[in-house]
N, C-alpha and C positions, 0 to 999 in steps of 0.2 A: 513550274519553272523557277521561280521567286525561291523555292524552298532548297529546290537540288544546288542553286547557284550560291545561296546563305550556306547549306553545309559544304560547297568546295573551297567557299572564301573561309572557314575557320581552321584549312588544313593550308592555306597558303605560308602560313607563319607557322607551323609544326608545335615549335619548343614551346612557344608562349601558350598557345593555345592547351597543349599538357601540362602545363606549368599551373594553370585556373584552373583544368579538368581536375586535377590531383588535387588542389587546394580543395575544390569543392568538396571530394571526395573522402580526405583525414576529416576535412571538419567539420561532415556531417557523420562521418564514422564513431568519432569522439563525441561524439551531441547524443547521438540513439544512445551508445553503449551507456554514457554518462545517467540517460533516462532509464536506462534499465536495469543499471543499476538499483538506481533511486527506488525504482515502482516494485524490484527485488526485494530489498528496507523496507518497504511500505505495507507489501503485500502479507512479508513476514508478520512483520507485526499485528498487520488483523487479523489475520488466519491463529498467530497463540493466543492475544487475546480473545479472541471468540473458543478456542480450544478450552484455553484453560480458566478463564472469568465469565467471559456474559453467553456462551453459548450461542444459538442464533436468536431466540424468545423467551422473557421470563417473563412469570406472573407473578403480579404480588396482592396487599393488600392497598387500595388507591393510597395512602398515606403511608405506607410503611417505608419507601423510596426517601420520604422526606424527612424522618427522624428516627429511623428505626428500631422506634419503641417495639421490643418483644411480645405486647400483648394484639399487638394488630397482624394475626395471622389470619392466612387463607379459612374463608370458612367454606361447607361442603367440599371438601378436598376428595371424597371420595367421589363426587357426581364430576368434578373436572378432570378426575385423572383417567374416569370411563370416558369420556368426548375424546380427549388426549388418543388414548389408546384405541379411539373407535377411528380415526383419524390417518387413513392410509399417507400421506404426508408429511407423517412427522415418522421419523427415526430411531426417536428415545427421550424419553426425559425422564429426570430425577428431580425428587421432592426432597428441600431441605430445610432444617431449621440451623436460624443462624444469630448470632449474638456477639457483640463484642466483649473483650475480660482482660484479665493481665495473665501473661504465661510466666511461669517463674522459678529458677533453677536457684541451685544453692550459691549460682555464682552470679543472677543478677534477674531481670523482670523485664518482660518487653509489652506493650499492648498488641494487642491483634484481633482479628477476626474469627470466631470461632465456627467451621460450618460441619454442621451435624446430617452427614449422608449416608445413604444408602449405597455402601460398597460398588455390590453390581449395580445397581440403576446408573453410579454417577458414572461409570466404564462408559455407557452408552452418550454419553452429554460433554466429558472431558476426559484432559490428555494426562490428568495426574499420575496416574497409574502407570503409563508406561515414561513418566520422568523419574523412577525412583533410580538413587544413585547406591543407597544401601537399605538394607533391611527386605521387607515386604509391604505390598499395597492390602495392611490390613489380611492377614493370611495367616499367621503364627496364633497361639493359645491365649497371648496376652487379654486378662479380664478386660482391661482399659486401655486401648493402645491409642496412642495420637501419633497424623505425620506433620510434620515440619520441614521446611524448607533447610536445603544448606545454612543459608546465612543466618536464619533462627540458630543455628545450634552454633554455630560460630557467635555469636552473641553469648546467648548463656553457656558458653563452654560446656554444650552435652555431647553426648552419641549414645548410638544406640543402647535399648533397655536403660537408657538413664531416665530417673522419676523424674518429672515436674510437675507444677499444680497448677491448675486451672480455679482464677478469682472471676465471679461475677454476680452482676444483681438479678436474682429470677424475679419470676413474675409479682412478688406479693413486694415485693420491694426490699431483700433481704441480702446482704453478701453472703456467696454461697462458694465453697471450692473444694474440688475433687481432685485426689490425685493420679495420673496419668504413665504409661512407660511409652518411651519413643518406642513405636515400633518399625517404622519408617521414615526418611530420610530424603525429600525430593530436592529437586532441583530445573525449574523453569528457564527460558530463554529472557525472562521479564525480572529485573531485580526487585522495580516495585509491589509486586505480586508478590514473590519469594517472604518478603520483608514483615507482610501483613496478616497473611492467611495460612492457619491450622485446620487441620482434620482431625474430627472423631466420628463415631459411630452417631447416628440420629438419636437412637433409645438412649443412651449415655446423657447428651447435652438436652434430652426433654424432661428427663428426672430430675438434671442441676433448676433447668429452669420452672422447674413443675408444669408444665406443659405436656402432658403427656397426650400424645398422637400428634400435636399441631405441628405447622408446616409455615416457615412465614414465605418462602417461594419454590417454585416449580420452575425449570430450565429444562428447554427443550432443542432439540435437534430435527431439521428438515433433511428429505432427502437430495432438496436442493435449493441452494444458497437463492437461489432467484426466487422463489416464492413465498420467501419469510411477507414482505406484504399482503401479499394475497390470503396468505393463511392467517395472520396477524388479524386482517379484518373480519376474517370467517373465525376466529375464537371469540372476537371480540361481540360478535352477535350474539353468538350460542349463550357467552359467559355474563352478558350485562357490563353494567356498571361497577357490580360490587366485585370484579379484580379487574388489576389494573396491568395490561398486556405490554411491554413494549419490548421492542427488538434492539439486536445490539448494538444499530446505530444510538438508540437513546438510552440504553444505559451506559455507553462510555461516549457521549456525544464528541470527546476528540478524535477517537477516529472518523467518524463522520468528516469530523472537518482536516482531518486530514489528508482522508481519501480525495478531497473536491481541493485542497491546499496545491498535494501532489501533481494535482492535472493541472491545475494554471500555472503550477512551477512548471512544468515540463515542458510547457508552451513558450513559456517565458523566457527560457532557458534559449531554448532551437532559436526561438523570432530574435536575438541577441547574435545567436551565431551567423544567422543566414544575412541581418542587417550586415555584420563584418564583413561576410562572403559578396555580398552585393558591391560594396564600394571600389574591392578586389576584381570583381566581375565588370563593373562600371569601367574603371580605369582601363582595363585591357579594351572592351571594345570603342572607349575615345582614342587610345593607341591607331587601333584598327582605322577610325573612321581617317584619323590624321594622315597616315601613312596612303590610304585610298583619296586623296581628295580629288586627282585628276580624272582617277578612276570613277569616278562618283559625276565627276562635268562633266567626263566623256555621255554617260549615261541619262545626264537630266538634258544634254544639247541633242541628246538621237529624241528625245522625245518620253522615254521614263520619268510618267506621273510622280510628284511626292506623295503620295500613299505608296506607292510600290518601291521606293526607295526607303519611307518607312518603314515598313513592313521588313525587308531584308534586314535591317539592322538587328529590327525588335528577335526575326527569327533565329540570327546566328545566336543574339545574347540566351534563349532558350536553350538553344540546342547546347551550349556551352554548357548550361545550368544543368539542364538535363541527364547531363550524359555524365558528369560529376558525380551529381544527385543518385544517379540511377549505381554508377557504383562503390557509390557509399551507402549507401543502405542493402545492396546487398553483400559489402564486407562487414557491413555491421550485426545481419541477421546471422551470417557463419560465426563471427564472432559469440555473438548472445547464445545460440546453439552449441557452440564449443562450451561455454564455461556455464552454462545452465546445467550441461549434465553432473558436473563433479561438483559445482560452486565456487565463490571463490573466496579465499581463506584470507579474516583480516583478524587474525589471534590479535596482532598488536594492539586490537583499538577493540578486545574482549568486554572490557569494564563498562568501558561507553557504551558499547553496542549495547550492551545487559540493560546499561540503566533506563536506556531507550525501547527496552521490549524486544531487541532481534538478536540471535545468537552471532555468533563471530564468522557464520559461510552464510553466504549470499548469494542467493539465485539469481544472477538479473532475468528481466520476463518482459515481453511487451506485446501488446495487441495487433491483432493485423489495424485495426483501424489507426490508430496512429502512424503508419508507415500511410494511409493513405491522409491524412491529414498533414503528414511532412510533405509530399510530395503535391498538394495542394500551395501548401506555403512555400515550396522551391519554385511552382509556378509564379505564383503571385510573386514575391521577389526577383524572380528573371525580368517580368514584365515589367515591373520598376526601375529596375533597374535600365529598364534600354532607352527608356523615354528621351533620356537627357543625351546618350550619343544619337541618336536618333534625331533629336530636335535637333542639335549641332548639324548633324549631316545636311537639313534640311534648310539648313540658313545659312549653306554657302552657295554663293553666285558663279552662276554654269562657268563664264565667262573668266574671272577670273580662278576658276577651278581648274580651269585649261591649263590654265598657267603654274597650278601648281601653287596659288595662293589661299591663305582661307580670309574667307570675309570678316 
């Protein structure tokens, strides 16, 4: 009874009552799309960096992580690459040796990261190969070929088939340098990555460094992204102590904390919109209670309990909330669904995007669980919000309520 007579009392007043419904409605529309945005950005960005830098688990040598002396490489590389590959959970992985040096054209020198891979193996672990913009991924005749990032050759003024030479110290402690033809040309969604990291062939950069066979790490691929823990712990048995396993939350530990950043932003964000939307919800139902006050004596003089006059108010302010709530989140799921298929294009803000790791289209994405986590906190804010018309209603006197007075 209490609930049918709360929803006839918020269609007594039409416009107003539409007037909150809608509010509630743009501006929790604008809050999801806002976060899905965001979780778009977010998501991008770990999915290239795991593509194109840490994969989902690398091995190394327990110290190689911390100063990456070249001589601290994997040892038994053949016994972990049989576990690897005995391993129905993992995907692919590739073994590399890796080294920093100066790359250097006739028109200037940059430092970088040198990584010495296994063509096919690294196809199965990253996305280099299908980012090239010109040449081939390692395919042509070239004795020595190296790829580079766009913005590498934008630096030393090369392109393609242009010589450069690779400077570095091998192992015996020696400057050592080979010369190189670009044979490929990439280009990442990540400027930072772009800026740092060269390709050659493995056999090429273990002759510079005289290392021949050694590997300072292994990067591997799961078939699925949820069990990098669980498998992480099960290499970490089989393999000991003497390598050092960690997943791609701990080799780029900012995404980590950006993934857990994201989600208390996104929280942070809504519980700012909905506190708005409350005091907007608040005011209408003291409207409400003001305009009823007779109506409200007539009710407490027939004998209607104050709980049961609480309760009506608490229910309308709900059902207000509710019903706002309810259709803004679902113009906000058509929304997210419409521009999730095509994405949505922010060229202008290319650069920035770049240097931030995500390309310039944006998928926004969101989980079913956050729609039920809004819709928990659209509760819990209706509920707050009714306390205070509600208290009001409750501390006016039958008597002069008759009258049309409030206490």
């Amino acid at each position: 009874m209490i609930t049918a007579i709360s929803w006839r009392n918020i269609w007594r007043n039409p416009t107003r009552s539409l007037v909150i419904i809608i509010a509630v409605a743009l501006g929790l529309t604008a809050g999801i799309f806002s976060v899905a945005l965001m979780n778009g950005m977010t998501e991008q960005k770990m999915r290239t960096a795991i593509e194109n830098q840490t994969s989902h688990i690398q091995l190394h040598h327990p110290e190689f992580s911390v100063n990456k002396d070249i001589k601290l490489h994997l040892n038994n590389k053949a016994e972990i690459e049989k576990i690897l590959e005995d391993n129905p959970a993992i995907k692919g992985f590739s073994s590399r040796t890796v080294a920093g040096g100066m790359l250097a054209s006739s028109r200037g020198s940059v430092g970088v990261q040198l990584n010495g891979i296994n063509p096919e193996k690294e196809k199965q672990v990253t996305a280099i190969w299908q980012n090239m913009i010109e040449g081939d991924y390692f395919e042509g005749d070239s004795r020595k070929p190296i790829l580079i990032s766009q913005k590498t050759a934008e630096k030393l003024e090369v392109k393609l088939r242009s010589k450069l030479v690779v400077t570095l110290q091998d192992s015996e402690g020696e400057i050592v340098g080979a010369a190189f033809r670009v044979s490929g040309i990439f280009k990442t969604t990540s400027t930072a990555f772009d800026e740092t990291q060269v390709f050659i062939p493995k056999k090429a950069l273990q002759d510079l460094l005289q290392l021949p066979a050694e590997v300072h790490e292994i990067a591997l691929v799961l078939n699925d992204l949820e069990q990098v823990p669980i498998i992480k712990e099960e290499l970490q048995k089989e393999l000991g102590e003497s390598v050092k396993i960690e997943d791609w939350k701990e080799v780029l530990p900012e995404l980590a904390y950006l993934s857990d950043a994201t989600v208390q932003t996104n929280v942070l964000f809504l519980a700012i919109i909905l506190v708005a939307l409350a005091f907007g919800i608040l005011n209408t139902m003291l409207m409400s209670v003001f305009e009823r006050v007779k109506e409200i004596g007539v009710l407490m003089a027939v004998g209607m309990n104050k709980l049961r006059i609480f309760s009506m108010i608490v229910i309308e302010t709900v059902f207000l909330s509710v019903s706002g709530s309810l259709i803004g989140v679902l113009v906000g799921i058509a929304l997210i669904k419409w521009t999730s298929q095509e994405g949505i294009s922010l060229s202008m803000f290319a650069e920035g995007l770049a240097s931030w790791g995500v390309s310039d289209v944006i998928y926004p994405t969101l989980s079913a669980g956050f729609y039920i986590i809004l819709m928990f906190m659209v509760l819990i804010t209706a509920l707050l919000a009714s306390i205070y018309p509600a208290r009001k209603a409750l501390s006016l006197n039958p008597a002069e309520a008759l009258h049309g007075l409030n206490n």
